[in-house]
C-alpha positions in Angstrom: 41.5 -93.4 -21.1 40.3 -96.7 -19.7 39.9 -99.8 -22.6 35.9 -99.7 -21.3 35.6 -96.1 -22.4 37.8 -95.8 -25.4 35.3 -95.3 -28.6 36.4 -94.4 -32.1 37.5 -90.9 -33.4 34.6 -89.4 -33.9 32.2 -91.7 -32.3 30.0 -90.6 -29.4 29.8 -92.3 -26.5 26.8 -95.2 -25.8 24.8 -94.4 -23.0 24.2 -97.4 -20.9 20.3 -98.6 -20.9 17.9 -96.3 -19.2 14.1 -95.1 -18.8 12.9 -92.2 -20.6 10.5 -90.8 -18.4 6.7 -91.8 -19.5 5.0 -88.7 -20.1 7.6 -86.3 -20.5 5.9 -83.2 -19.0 8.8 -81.6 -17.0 11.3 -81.2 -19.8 12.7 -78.9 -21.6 12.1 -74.9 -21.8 8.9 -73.5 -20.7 6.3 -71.5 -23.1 5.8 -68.9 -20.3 2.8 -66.3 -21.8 0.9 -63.9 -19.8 -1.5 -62.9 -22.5 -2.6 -64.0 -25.8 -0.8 -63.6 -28.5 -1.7 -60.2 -30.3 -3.0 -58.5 -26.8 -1.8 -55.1 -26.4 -0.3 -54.3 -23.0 -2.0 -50.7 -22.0 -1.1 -49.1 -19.0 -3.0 -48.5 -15.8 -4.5 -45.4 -14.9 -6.7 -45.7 -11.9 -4.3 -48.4 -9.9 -0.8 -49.8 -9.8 -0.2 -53.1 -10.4 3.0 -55.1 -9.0 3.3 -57.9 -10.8 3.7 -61.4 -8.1 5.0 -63.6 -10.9 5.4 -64.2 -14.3 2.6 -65.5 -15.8 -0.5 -65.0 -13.2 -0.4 -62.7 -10.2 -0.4 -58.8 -9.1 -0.9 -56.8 -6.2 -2.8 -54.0 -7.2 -1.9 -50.8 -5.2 -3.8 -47.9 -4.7 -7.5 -48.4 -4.0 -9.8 -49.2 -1.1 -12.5 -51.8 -2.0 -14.7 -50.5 0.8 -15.2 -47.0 -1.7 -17.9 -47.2 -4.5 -16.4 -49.0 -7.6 -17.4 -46.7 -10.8 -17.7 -48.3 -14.7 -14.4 -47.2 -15.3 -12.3 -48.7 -12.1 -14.2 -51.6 -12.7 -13.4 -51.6 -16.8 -9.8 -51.5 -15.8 -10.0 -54.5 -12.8 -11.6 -56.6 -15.4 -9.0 -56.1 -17.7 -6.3 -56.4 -14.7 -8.2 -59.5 -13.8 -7.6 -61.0 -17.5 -3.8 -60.5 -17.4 -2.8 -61.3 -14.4 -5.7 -64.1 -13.5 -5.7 -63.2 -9.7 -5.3 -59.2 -8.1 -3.8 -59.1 -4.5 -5.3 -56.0 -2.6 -3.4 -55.9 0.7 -5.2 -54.4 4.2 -9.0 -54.0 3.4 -10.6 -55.3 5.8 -13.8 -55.7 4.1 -17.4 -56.2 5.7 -19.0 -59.3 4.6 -21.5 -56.8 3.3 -18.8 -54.9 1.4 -16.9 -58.0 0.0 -19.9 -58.8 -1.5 -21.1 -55.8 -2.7 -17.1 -55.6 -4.6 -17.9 -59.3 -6.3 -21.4 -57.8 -7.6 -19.7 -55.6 -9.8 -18.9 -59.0 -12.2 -22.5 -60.8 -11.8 -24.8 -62.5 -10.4 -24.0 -63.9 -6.8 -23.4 -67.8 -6.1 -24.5 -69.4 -3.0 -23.3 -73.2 -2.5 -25.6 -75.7 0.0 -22.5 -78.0 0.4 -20.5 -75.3 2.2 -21.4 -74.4 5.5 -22.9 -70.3 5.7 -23.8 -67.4 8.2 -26.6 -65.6 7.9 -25.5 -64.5 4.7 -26.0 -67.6 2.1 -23.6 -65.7 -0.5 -20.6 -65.0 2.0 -19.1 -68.5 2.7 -17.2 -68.9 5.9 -14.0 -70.8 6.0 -13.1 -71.4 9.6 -10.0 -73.9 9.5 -8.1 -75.5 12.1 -6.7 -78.8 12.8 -9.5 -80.7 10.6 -8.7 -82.2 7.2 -9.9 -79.5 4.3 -10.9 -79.6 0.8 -8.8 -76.8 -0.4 -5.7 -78.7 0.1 -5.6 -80.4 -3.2 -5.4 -78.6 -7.1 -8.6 -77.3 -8.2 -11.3 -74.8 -10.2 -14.4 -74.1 -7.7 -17.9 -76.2 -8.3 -16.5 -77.0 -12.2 -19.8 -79.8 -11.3 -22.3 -76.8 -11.7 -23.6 -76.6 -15.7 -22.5 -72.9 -15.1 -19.1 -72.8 -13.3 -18.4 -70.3 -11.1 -16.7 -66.9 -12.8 -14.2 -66.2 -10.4 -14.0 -65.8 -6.1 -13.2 -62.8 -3.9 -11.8 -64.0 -1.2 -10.5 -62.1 2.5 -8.7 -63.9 5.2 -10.1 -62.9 8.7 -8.0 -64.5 10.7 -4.5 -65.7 9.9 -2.1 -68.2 11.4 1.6 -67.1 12.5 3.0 -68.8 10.1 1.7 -71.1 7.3 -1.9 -71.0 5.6 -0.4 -69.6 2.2 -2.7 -70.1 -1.0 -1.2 -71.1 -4.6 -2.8 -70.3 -8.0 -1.7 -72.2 -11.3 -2.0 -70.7 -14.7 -4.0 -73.5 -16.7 -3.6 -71.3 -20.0 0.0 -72.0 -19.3 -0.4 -75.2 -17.8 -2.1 -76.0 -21.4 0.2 -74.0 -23.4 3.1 -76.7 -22.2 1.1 -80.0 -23.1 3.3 -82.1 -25.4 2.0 -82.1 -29.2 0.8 -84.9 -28.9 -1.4 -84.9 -25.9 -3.0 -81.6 -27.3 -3.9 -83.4 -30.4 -5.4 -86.4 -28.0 -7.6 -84.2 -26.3 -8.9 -82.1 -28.8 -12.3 -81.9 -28.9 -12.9 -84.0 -26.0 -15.4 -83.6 -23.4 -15.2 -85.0 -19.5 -17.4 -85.7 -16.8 -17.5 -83.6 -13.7 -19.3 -84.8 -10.2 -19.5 -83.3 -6.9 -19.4 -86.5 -5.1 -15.5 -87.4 -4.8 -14.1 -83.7 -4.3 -17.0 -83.6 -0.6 -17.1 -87.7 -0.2 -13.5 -87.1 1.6 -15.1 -85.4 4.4 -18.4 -85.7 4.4 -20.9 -88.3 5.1 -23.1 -90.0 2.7 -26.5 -89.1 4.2 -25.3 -85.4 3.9 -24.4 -85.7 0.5 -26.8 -87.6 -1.3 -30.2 -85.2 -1.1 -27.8 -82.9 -3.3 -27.5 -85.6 -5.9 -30.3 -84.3 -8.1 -29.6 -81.1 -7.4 -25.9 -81.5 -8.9 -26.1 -84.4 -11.6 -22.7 -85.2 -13.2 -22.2 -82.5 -16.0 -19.8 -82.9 -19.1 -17.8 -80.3 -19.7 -14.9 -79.6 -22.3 -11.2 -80.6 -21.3 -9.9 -77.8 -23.2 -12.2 -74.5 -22.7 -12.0 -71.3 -24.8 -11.5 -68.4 -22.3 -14.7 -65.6 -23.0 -12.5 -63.3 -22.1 -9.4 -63.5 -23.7 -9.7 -66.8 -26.1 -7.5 -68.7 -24.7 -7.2 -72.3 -24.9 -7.3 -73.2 -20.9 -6.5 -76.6 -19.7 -10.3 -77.3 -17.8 -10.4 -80.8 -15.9 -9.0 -81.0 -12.0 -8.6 -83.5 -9.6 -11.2 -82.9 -7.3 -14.2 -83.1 -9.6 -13.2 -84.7 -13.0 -14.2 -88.2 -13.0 -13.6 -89.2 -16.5 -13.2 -88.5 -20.0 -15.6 -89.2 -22.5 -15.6 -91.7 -25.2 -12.4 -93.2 -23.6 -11.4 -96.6 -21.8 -11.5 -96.5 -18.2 -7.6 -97.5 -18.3 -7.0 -94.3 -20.9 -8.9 -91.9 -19.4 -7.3 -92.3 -15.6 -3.9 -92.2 -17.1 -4.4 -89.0 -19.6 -6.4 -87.5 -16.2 -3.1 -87.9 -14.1 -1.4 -86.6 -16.7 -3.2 -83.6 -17.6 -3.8 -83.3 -13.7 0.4 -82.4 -12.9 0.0 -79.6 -15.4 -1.1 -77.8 -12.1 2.0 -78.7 -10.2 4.8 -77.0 -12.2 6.2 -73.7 -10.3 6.8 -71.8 -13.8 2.3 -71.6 -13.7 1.9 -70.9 -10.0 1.9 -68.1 -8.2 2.1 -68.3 -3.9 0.6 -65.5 -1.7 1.0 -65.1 1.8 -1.8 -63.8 3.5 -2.1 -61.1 6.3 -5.7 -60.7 8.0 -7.7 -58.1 5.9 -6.0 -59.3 2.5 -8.5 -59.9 -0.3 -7.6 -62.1 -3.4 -10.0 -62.1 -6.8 -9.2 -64.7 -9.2 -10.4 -65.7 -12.2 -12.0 -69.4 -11.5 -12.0 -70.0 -15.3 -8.2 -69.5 -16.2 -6.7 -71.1 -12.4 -6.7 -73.4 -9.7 -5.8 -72.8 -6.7 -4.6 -74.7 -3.9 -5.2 -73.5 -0.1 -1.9 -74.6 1.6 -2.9 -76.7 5.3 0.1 -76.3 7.4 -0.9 -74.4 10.1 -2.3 -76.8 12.6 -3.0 -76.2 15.2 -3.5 -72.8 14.7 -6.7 -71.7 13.3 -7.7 -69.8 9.9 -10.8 -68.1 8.9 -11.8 -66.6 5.7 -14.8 -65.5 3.6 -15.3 -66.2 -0.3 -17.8 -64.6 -2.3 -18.1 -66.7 -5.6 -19.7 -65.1 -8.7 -22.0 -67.2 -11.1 -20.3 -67.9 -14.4 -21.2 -69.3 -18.2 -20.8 -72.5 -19.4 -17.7 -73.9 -21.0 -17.2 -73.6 -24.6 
C-alpha cells in the first residue's frame, strides 16, 4: 500500500469529491407490481394469456376478434386489460368495420378532427413513411380532452421489414418508483394540458387554431386514481402537459422533466413488434406508449379506434 492510500485501521476510505446525481430516479431496486396490492390473481377460462413483460403486457391466445364478443369474454378482457394494461392478439386481420365494432364493447366511440380519417370518422388511419410523426415521443392519447380517451385498439395494416416497433410504459409503476419526496411534492396537484405543442410540431398554425375553442387547455390531476383498479398512476406527459399549477415557471418545468423520464425506465416498458394483422388494446389511462420511427423509408400504415373515457379523479 501506497503513503496516498494508507488510512487507519479501521477507517474507510474518503472518496474523492463527486456529483450526486440531481434527481436520483435511476437508483437503486425497482418496486416492480403488476396489480394492486390485495388483487387476487384468478385464472383465465375463455383465453390464454402469455405474459410479454413483467409489469404490463400479454398476448392473449386463443380467440378471433372478428367472432361476436359475449358478456362473459368481454368480463374476462376487461379484467385481462387491467392486469396486464395492453393485450397483443396476433394475426386478425380485422375490417375497419370489425375493429370498431371490438372497441364498442368498452363505450362510446371517439372521433378526433386533428387526425386525418376515411370515410369512417371513428377509424383513424395512420399511413407513415419518411415524414416526421407525433407518436415518436412518450405519451397518453388526447389527455387535452376534459374526458380522456379510455384506451385504443389498434391493427397494423401494413408493416415495414424491419423497424416500426411500439413501446408502452407502466405509469402505475412509473409512479410507484417516484422518490418520497417527489410523491409528497405532487400530492394533490393539478396540471394543465393543451393540444397545441404535442400537433404545433407538424402542423401549421392556420390548421390548428379553429380547434382552439374546441379544445381549451384543461387541468387535470398529476397523480390520477385508476377507476378500475385504484391505483395511484403517474398522469402528465410530454406531449401535452404544459404546466403545473400553483407552481413557478422555473419549478414546474423542472418537476415536469422529472416526472416526464419516469416513462423511460425499461423495468415499466413493454416493446412489441408488429406483424401486419396484429391488433394491440391498451389501456390509455394506466400507459403511454411510444410508436418507434425507424423505418424510413419504408412505409407503415395502421388504424386506431380510440374509446371515450371519464375524467381524472
Amino acid at each position: 500500500m501506497t503513503a496516498a492510500t494508507e488510512t487507519p485501521t479501521g477507517t474507510p476510505p474518503a472518496l474523492r469529491d463527486h456529483r450526486v446525481p440531481a434527481d436520483g430516479l435511476y437508483e437503486g431496486p425497482r418496486t416492480l407490481r403488476r396489480v394492486p396490492e390485495g388483487w387476487t390473481d384468478r385464472p383465465y377460462e375463455l383465453f390464454t394469456v402469455v405474459p410479454s413483460g413483467r409489469v404490463i403486457g400479454a398476448e392473449i391466445h386463443g380467440l378471433d376478434l372478428s367472432r361476436p364478443v359475449g358478456p362473459a369474454l368481454c368480463a374476462e378482457l376487461d379484467r385481462a386489460l387491467l392486469e396486464w394494461k395492453v393485450l397483443f392478439f396476433r394475426d386478425q386481420h380485422l375490417t375497419s368495420r370489425q375493429q370498431r365494432d371490438f372497441a364498442g364493447h368498452w363505450g362510446e366511440l371517439e372521433t378526433n378532427p386533428l387526425l386525418a380519417t376515411g370515410d369512417d370518422p371513428e377509424v383513424v388511419r395512420l399511413d407513415r413513411t419518411a415524414v416526421p410523426t407525433f407518436e415518436n415521443v412518450w405519451h397518453a392519447d388526447v389527455t387535452f380532452r376534459e374526458r380522456p380517451a379510455l384506451g385504443a385498439v389498434l391493427q397494423l395494416r401494413e408493416v415495414p421489414p424491419v423497424g416500426g416497433d411500439t413501446l408502452w410504459a407502466d405509469m402505475a409503476a412509473a409512479y410507484d418508483n417516484l422518490p418520497p419526496e417527489v410523491k409528497e411534492r405532487i400530492e394533490g396537484a393539478r396540471a394543465v394540458h393543451d393540444f397545441i405543442p404535442g400537433f404545433s410540431r407538424f402542423y401549421p398554425a392556420d390548421r390548428l387554431a379553429p380547434h382552439q375553442e374546441e379544445f381549451p387547455p384543461v387541468e387535470h390531476p398529476v397523480v390520477r386514481r385508476h377507476p378500475g383498479t385504484g391505483r395511484r398512476t403517474l398522469f402528465v406527459n410530454a406531449s401535452f402537459t404544459t404546466r403545473i399549477v400553483g407552481f413557478s415557471r422555473e419549478e414546474s418545468d423542472r418537476l415536469l422533466r422529472l416526472l416526464f423520464q419516469q416513462a423511460h425506465a425499461p423495468e415499466f416498458q413493454v416493446r412489441f413488434s408488429w406483424r401486419a394483422g396484429d391488433v394491440a388494446f391498451w389501456d390509455n389511462r394506466a400507459t403511454q406508449h411510444y410508436a418507434v420511427n425507424d423505418y424510413a423509408p419504408h412505409r407503415r400504415v395502421a388504424e386506431r379506434v380510440a374509446i371515450a373515457g371519464d375524467r381524472p379523479y
